[in-house]
SEFIVO-562927 format. One record per residue (C-alpha): residue number from 1; residue in one letter; x, y, z. Coordinates in pm, 1 decimal, m for minus. Layout:
N
LOLUM   n res     east    north       up
LOLUM NUM   a        X        Y        Z
...
***
This chain:
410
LOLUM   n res     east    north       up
LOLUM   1   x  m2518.1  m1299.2   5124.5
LOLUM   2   x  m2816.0  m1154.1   4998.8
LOLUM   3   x  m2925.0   m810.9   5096.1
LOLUM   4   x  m3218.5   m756.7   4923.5
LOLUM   5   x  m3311.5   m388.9   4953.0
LOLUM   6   x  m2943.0   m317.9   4839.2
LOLUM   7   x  m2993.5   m540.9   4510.3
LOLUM   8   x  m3308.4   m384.9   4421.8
LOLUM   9   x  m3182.9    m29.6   4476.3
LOLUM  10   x  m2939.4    m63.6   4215.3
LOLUM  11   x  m3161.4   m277.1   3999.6
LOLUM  12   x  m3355.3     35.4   3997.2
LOLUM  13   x  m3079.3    292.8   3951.8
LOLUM  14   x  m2987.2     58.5   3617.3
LOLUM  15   x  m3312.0     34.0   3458.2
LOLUM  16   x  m3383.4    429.1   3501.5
LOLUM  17   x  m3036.8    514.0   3393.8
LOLUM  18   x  m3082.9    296.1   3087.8
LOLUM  19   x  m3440.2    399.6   3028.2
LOLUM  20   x  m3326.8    772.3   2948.9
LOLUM  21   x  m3027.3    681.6   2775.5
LOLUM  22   x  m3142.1    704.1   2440.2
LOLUM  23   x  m3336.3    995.2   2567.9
LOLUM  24   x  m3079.9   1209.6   2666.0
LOLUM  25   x  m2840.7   1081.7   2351.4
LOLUM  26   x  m3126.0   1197.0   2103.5
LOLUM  27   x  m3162.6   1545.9   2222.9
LOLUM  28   x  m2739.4   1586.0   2252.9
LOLUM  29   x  m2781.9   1471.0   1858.6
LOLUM  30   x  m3039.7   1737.8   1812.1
LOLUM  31   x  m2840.9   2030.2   1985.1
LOLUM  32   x  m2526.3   1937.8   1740.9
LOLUM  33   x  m2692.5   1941.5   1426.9
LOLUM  34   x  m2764.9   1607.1   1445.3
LOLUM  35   x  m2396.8   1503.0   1411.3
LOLUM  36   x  m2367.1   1104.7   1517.1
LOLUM  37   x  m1962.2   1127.3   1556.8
LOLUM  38   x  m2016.0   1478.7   1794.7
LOLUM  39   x  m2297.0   1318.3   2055.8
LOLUM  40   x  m2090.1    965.0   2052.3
LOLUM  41   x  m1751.1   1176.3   2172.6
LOLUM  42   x  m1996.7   1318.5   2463.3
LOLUM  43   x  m2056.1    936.9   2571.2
LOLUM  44   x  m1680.6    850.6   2569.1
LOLUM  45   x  m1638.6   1151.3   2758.1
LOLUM  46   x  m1843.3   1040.9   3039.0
LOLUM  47   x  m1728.6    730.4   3028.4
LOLUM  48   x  m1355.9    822.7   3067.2
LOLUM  49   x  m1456.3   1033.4   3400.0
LOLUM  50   x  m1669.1    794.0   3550.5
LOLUM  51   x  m1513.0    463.7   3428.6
LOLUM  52   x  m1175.8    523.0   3408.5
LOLUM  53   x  m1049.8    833.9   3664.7
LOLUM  54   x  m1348.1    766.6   3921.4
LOLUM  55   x  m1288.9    401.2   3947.8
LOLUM  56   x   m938.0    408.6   3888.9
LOLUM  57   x   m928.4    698.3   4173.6
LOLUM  58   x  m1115.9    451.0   4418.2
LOLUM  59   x   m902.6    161.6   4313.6
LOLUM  60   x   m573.8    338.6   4413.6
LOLUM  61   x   m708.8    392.0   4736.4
LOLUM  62   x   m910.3    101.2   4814.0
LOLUM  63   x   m860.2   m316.8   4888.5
LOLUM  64   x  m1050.1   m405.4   4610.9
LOLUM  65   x  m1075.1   m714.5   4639.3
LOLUM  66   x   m936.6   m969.9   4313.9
LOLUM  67   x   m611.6   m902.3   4063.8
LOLUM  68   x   m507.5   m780.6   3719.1
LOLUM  69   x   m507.7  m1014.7   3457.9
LOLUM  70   x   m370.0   m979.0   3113.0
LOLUM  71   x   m656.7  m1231.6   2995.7
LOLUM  72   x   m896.7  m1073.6   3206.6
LOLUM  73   x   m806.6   m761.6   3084.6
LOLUM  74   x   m873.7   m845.7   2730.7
LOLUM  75   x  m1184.6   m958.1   2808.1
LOLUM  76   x  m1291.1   m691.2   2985.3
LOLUM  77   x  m1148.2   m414.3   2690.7
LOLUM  78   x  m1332.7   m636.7   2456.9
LOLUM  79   x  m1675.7   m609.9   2632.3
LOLUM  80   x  m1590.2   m225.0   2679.3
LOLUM  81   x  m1544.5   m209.9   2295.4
LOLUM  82   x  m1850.0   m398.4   2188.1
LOLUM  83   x  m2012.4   m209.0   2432.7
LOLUM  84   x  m1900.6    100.8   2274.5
LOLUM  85   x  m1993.8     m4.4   1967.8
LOLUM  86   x  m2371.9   m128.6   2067.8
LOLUM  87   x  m2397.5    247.6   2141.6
LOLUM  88   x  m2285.7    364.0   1835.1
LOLUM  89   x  m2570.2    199.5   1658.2
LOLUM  90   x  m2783.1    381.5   1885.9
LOLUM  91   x  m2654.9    676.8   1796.6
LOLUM  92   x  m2651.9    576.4   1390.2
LOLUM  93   x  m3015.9    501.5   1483.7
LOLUM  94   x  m3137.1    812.5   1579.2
LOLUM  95   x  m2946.6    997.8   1359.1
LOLUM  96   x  m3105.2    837.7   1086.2
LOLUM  97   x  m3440.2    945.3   1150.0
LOLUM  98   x  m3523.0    645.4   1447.7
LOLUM  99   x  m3706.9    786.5   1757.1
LOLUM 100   x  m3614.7    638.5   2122.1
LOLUM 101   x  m3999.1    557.1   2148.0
LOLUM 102   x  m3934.7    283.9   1956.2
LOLUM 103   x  m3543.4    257.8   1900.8
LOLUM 104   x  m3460.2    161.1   2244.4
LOLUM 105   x  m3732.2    m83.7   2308.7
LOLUM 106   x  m3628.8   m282.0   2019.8
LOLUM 107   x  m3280.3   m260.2   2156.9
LOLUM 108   x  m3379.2   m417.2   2505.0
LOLUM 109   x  m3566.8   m606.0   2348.2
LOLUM 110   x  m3354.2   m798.0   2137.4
LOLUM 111   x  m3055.4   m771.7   2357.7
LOLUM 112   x  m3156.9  m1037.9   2603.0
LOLUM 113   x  m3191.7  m1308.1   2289.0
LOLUM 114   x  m2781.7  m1229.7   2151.5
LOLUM 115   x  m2691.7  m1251.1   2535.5
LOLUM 116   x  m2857.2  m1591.1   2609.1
LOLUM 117   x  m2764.6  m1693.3   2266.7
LOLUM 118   x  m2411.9  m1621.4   2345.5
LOLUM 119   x  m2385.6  m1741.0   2693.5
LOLUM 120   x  m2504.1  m2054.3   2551.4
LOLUM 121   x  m2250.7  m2119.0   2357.1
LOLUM 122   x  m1988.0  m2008.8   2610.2
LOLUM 123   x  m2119.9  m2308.7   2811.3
LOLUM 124   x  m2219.7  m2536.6   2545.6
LOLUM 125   x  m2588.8  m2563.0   2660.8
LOLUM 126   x  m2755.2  m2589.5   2356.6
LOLUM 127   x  m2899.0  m2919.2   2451.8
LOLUM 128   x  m3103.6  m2793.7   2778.8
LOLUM 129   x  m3314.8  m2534.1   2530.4
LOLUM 130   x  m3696.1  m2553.3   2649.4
LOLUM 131   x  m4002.9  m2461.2   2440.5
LOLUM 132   x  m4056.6  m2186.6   2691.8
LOLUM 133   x  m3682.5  m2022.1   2582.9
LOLUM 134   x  m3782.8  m2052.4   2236.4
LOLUM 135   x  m4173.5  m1951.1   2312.2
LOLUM 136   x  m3960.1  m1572.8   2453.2
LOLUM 137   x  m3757.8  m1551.8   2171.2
LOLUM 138   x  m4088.0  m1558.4   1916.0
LOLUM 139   x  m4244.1  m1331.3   2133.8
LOLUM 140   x  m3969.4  m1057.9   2085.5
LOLUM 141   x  m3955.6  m1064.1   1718.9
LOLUM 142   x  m4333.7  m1029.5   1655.6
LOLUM 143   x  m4349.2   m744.0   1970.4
LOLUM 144   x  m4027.2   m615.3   1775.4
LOLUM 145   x  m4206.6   m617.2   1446.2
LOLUM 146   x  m4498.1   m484.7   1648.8
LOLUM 147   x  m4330.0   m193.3   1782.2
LOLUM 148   x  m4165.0    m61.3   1424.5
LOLUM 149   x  m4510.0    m97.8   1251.9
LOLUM 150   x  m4747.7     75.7   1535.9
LOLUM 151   x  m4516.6    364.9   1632.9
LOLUM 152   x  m4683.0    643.3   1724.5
LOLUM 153   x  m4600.8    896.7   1425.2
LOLUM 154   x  m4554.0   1250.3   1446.4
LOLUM 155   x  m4708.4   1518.4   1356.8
LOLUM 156   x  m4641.4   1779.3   1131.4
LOLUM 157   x  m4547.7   2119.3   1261.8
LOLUM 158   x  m4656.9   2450.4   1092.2
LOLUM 159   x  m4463.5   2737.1   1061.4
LOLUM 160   x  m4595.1   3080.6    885.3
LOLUM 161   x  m4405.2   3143.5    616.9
LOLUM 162   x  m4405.8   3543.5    379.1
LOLUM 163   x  m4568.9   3532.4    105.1
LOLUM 164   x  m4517.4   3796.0   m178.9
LOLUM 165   x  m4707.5   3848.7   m522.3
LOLUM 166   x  m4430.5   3974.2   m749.1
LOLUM 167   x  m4036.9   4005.0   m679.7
LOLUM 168   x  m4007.6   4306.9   m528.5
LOLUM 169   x  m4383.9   4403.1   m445.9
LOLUM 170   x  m4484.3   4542.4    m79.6
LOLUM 171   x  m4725.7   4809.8   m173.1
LOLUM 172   x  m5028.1   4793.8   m441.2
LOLUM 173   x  m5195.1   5064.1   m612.4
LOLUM 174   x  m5547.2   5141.7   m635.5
LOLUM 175   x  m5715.3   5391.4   m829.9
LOLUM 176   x  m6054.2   5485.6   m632.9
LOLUM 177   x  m6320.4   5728.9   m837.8
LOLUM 178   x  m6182.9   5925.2  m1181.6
LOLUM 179   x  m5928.3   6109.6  m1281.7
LOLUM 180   x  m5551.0   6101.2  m1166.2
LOLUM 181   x  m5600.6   6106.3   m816.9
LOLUM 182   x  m5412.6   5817.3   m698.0
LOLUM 183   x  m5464.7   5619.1   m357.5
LOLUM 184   x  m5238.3   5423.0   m217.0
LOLUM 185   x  m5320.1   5140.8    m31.5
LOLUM 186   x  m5082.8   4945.9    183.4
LOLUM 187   x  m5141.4   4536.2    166.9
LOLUM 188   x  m5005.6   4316.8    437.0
LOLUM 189   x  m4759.5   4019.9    376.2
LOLUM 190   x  m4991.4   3767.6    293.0
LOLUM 191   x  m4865.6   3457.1    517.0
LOLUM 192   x  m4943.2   3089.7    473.9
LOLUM 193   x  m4887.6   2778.9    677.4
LOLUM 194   x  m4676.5   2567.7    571.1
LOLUM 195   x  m4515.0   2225.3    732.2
LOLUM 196   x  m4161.5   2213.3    911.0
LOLUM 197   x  m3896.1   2020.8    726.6
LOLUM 198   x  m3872.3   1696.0    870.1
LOLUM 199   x  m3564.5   1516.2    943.0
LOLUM 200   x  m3444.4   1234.6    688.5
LOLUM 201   x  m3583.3    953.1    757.7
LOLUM 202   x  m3349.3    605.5    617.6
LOLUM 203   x  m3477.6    303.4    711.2
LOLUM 204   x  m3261.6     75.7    626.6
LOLUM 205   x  m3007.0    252.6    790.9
LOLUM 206   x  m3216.9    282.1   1101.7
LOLUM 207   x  m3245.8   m152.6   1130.4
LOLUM 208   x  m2879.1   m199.6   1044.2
LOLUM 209   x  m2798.7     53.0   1362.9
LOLUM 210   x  m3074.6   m116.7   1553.1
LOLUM 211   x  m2912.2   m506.0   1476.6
LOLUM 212   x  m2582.0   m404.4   1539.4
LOLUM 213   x  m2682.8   m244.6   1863.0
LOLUM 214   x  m2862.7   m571.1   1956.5
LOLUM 215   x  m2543.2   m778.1   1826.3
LOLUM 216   x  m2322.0   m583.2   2063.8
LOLUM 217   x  m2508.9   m498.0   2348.2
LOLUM 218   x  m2609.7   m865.7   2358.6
LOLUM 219   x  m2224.8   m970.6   2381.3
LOLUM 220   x  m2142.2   m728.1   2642.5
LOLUM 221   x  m2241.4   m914.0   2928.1
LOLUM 222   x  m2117.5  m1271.6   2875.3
LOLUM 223   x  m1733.7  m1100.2   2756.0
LOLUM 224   x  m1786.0   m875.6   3107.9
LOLUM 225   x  m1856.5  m1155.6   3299.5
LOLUM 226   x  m1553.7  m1365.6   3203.6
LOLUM 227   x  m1331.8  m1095.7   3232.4
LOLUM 228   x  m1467.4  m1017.6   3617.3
LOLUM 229   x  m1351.8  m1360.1   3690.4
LOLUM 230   x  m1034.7  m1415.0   3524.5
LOLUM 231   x  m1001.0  m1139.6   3748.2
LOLUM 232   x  m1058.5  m1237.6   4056.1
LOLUM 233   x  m1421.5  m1076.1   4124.9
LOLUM 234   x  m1292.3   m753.4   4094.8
LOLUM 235   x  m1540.2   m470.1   4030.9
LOLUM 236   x  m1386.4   m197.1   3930.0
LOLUM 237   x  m1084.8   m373.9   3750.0
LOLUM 238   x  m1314.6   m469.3   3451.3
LOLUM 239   x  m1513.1   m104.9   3487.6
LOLUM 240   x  m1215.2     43.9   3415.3
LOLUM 241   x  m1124.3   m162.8   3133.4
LOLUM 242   x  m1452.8    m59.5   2974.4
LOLUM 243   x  m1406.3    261.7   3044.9
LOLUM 244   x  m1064.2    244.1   2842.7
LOLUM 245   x  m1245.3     84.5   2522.8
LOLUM 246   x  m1493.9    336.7   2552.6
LOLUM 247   x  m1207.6    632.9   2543.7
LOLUM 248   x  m1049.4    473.3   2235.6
LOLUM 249   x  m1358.9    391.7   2005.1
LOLUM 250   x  m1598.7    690.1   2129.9
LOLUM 251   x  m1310.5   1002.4   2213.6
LOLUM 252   x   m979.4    915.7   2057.2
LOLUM 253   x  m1126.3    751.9   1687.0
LOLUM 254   x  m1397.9   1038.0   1647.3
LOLUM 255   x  m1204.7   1291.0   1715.2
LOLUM 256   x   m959.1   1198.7   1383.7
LOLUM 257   x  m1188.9   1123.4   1211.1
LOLUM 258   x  m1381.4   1447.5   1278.4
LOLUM 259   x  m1014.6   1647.7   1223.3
LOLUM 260   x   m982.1   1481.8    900.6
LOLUM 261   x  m1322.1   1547.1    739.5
LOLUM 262   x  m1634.4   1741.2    779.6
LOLUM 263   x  m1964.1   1709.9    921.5
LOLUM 264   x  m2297.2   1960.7    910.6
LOLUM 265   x  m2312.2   1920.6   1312.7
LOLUM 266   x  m2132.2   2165.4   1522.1
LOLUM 267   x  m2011.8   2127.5   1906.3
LOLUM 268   x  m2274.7   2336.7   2123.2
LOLUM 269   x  m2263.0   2353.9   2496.9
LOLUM 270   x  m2624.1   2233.0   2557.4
LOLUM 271   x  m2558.1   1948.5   2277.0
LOLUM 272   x  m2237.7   1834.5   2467.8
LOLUM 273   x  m2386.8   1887.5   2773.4
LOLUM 274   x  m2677.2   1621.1   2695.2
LOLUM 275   x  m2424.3   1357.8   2516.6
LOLUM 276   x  m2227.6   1379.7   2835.2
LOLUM 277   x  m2559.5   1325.2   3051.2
LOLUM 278   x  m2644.2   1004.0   2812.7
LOLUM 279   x  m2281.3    859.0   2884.6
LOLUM 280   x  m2306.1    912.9   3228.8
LOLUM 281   x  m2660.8    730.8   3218.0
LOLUM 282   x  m2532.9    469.6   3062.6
LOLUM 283   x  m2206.2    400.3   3317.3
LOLUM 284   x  m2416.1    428.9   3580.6
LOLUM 285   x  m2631.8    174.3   3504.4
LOLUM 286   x  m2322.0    m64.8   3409.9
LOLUM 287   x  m2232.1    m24.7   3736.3
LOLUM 288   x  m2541.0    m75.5   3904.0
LOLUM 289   x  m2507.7   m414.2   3787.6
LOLUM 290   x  m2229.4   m463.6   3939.4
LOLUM 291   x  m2311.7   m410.4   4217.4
LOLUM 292   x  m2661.9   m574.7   4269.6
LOLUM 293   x  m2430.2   m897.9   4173.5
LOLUM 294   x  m2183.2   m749.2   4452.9
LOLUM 295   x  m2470.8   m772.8   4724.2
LOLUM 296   x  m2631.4  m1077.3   4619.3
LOLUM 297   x  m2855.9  m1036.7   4329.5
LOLUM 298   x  m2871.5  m1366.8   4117.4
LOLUM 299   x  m2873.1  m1298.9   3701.5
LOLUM 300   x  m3232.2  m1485.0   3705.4
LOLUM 301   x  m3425.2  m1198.1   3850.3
LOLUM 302   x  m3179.7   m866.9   3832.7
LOLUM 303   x  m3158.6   m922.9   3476.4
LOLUM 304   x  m3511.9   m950.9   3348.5
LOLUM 305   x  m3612.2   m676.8   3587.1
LOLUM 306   x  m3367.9   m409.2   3382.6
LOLUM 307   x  m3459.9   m552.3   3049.2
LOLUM 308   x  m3844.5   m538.8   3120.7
LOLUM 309   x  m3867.9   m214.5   3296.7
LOLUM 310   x  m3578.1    m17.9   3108.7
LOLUM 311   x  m3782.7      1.5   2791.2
LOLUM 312   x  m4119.4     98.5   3003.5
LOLUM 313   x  m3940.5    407.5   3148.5
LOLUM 314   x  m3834.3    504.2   2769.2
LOLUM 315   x  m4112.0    479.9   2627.9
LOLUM 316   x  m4378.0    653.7   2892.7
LOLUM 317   x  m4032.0    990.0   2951.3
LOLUM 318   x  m4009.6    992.7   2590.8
LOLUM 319   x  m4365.9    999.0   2519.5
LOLUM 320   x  m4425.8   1214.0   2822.2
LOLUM 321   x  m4165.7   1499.8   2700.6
LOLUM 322   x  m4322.4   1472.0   2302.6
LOLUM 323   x  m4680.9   1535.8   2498.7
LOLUM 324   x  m4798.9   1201.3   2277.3
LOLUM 325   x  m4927.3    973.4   2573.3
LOLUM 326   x  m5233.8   1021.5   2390.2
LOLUM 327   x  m5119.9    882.5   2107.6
LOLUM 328   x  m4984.3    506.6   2267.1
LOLUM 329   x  m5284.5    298.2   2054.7
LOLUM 330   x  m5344.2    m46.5   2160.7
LOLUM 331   x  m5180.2   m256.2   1993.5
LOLUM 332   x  m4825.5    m43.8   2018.4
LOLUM 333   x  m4888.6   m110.3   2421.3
LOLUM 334   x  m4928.4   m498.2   2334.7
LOLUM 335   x  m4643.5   m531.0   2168.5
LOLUM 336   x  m4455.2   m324.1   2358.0
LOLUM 337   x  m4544.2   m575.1   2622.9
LOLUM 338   x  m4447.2   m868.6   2382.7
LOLUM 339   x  m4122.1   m762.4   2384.3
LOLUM 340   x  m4093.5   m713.9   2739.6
LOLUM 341   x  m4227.0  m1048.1   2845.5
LOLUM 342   x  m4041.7  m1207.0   2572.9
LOLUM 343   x  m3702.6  m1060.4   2675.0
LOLUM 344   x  m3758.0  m1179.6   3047.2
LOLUM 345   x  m3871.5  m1555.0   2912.9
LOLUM 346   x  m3580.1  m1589.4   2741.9
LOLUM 347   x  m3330.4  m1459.3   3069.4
LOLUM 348   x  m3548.1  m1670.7   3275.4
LOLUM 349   x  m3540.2  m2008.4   3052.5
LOLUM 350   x  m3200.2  m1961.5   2925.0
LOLUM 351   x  m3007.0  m2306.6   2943.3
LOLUM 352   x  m2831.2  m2329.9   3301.2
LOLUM 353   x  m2428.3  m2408.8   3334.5
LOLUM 354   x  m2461.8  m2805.2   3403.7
LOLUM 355   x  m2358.1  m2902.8   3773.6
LOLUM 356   x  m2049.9  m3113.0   3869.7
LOLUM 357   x  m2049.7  m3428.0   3973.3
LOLUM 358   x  m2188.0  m3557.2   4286.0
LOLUM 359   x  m1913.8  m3616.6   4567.8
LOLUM 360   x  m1841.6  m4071.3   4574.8
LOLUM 361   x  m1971.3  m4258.5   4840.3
LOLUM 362   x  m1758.2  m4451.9   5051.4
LOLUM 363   x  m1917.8  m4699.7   5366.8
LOLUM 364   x  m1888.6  m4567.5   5758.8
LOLUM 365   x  m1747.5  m4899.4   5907.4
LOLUM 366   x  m1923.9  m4835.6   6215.4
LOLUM 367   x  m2297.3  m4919.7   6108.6
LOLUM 368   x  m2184.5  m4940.8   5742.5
LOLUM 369   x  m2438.7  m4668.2   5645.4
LOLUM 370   x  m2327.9  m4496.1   5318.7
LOLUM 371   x  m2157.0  m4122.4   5354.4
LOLUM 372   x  m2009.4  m3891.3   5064.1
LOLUM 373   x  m1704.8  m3792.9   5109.1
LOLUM 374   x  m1594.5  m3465.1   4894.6
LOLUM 375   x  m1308.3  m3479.6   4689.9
LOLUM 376   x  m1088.9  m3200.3   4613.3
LOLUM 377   x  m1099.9  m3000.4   4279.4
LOLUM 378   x   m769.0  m2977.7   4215.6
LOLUM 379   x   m710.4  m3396.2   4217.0
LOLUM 380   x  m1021.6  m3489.7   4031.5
LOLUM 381   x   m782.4  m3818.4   3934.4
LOLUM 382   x   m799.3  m3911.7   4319.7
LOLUM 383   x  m1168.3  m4104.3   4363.3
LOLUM 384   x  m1296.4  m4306.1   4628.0
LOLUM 385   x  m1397.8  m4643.0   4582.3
LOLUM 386   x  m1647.8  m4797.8   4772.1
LOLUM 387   x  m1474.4  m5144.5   4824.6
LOLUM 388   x  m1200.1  m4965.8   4900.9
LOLUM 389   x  m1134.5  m5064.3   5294.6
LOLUM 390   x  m1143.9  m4802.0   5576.0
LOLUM 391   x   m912.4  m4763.4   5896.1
LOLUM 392   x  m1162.3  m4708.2   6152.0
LOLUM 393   x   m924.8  m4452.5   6330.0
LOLUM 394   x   m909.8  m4234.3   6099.9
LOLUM 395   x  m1222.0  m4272.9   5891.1
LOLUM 396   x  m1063.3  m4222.7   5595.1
LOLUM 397   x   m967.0  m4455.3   5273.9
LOLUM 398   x   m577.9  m4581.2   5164.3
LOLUM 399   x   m657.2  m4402.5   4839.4
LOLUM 400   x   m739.3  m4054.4   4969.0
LOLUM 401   x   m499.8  m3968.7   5247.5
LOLUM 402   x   m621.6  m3637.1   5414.8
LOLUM 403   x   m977.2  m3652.6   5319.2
LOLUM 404   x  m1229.2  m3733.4   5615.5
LOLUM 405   x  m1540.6  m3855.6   5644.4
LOLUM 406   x  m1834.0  m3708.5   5845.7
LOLUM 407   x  m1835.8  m3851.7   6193.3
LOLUM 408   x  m2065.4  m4093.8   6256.9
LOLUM 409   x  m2392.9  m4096.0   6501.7
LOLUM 410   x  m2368.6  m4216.4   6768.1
***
């Protein structure tokens, strides 16, 4: 049943969570030294709390409704792990030199093209592709390109710098008038500005991150999805799963690999503190979609409403907190907006599942009007025939014992 206030509710708490994701990430980065490895352990962390001891808390003491599954368990782990991974790139992004203006836009952006792609294939639709599906898909590559080339760029910050004449000069020495009488005359450090050092900017490391991001996060869905229902439905089976990926790849594997060699970055409290916040962002909002499916929400309109507004909400926090609103030009808000209406073309004219068959007719022998009769999924081999005769007691055929037909007028 639908219950539309609930649906948008936590359409909304997924498209703000996700909107300050990369946010939050890129000033955990900044408090660590800009250590990738150090802000991705933060968003494991969070996910292990939320994903894996809340819901496993409120699974222990709940009917959730639906089973374990080892299949569906696999499934769900794998979505967790691409999922982990998608963030990762994020993370490569911005350590590279990417800003969230731009980083995360492209992200949504190109996420909703590797989903449909994928559930496509899943369903072998290929052959119900409209012009309209491949009109969205055009439209996020050029707002993609768009967005990369019209970033707003920063600016460069001056710092005063000391300034000496000589190595070891502070004082100079005048002579004023004849004769030996010496004054001395104190000069100030002469000071200069001069620009702060920027951070490294690679990128071709920044569009690797960004693909693989869109690669991942694009799967995540579809492998989710399966997963929920080889599982019976269950909500908080599959969270957990994800949450368990997420401990592995972002907690357990950085942590070695962090033991074993050495970064520049350094754990800070505020630094952790922010990762954590990012995770937690980012769980929410995987749950929020959850459960605006749980109360009724349909894919075709929950789905383009995070993808469209999640990268609006990144873009106008992130360029609220820089103080560069000023600095959105025309043609970055237009394709912006390209990749935002392309994203929700292609979720909206994605190739649909083809339906089943249509239940057989069979003839009501009391004004031998036509009826359909539906047949039972798990005997598909049992059809009706419509020569086949009908007992007019009990309305039903010799060659489907059980089934009825709808009673007829009278």
């Amino acid at each position: 049943m639908l219950k539309l206030p609930l649906v948008l509710l936590f359409t909304a708490m997924t498209f703000i969570s996700w909107g300050v994701y990369g946010i939050l990430l890129h000033e955990g980065q900044s408090h660590m030294g800009n250590s990738s490895l150090r802000s991705f352990v933060g968003v494991g962390i969070a996910y292990f709390l939320i994903a894996v001891l809340g819901a496993g808390s409120i699974l222990g003491s709940s009917n959730e409704k639906g089973h374990w599954s080892i299949f569906g368990s696999l499934l769900s782990i794998l979505a967790g792990s691409v999922g982990a991974l998608g963030a990762l790139g994020v993370i490569l992004a911005l350590s590279f030199g990417g800003d969230p203006v731009y980083v995360m836009p492209l992200v949504f952006g190109g996420a909703p093209v590797i989903n449909t792609l994928v559930t496509t294939w899943l369903s072998k639709t290929f052959d119900q592709i409209k012009p309209l599906f491949v009109i969205g898909m055009i439209f996020v590559g050029v707002g993609m390109i768009g967005v990369l080339m019209f970033k707003p760029r920063k600016e460069a910050v001056a710092k005063p710098v000391a300034v000496t004449v000589g190595d070891a000069i502070s004082t100079v020495k005048a002579t004023e008038g004849s004769g030996d009488s010496m004054t001395v005359v104190s000069a100030e450090i002469l000071t200069v500005a001069a620009p702060d050092k920027a951070k490294s900017f690679n990128l071709l490391g920044i569009t690797a991150s960004i693909i693989g991001a869109i690669i991942c996060w694009g799967s995540y869905g579809p492998f989710l999805h399966l997963g929920q229902m080889r599982m019976g439905g269950s909500r908080l089976r599959p969270f957990l799963c994800v949450g368990l990926a997420y401990f592995v790849i972002a907690v357990a594997l950085p942590l070695m690999i962090l033991a074993a060699q050495t970064d520049n970055g350094a754990y800070t409290f505020d630094g952790l503190a922010w990762s954590i916040a990012a995770g937690a962002a980012g769980a929410i909002g995987a749950l929020g979609i959850i459960f605006a499916f749980n109360y009724g929400g349909k894919p075709v309109f929950v789905m383009p409403l995070i993808f469209g507004f999640a990268p609006v909400i990144n873009t106008l926090v992130a360029m609220g907190i820089a103080g560069k609103l000023s600095q959105i030009t025309t043609i970055f808000a237009c394709s912006l907006g390209l990749v935002i209406g392309g994203a929700v073309m292609v979720l909206i004219f994605a190739p649909k599942p083809k339906h089943g068959p249509k239940p057989a007719p069979t003839i009501d022998p009391k004004n031998d009007s036509m009826k359909t009769v539906e047949i039972p999924a798990e005997k598909p081999s049992e059809k009706l025939s419509t020569s086949s005769p009908v007992d007019p007691k009990t309305e039903a055929t010799p060659a489907t014992s059980g089934v009825k037909a709808d009673s007829a007028p009278a």
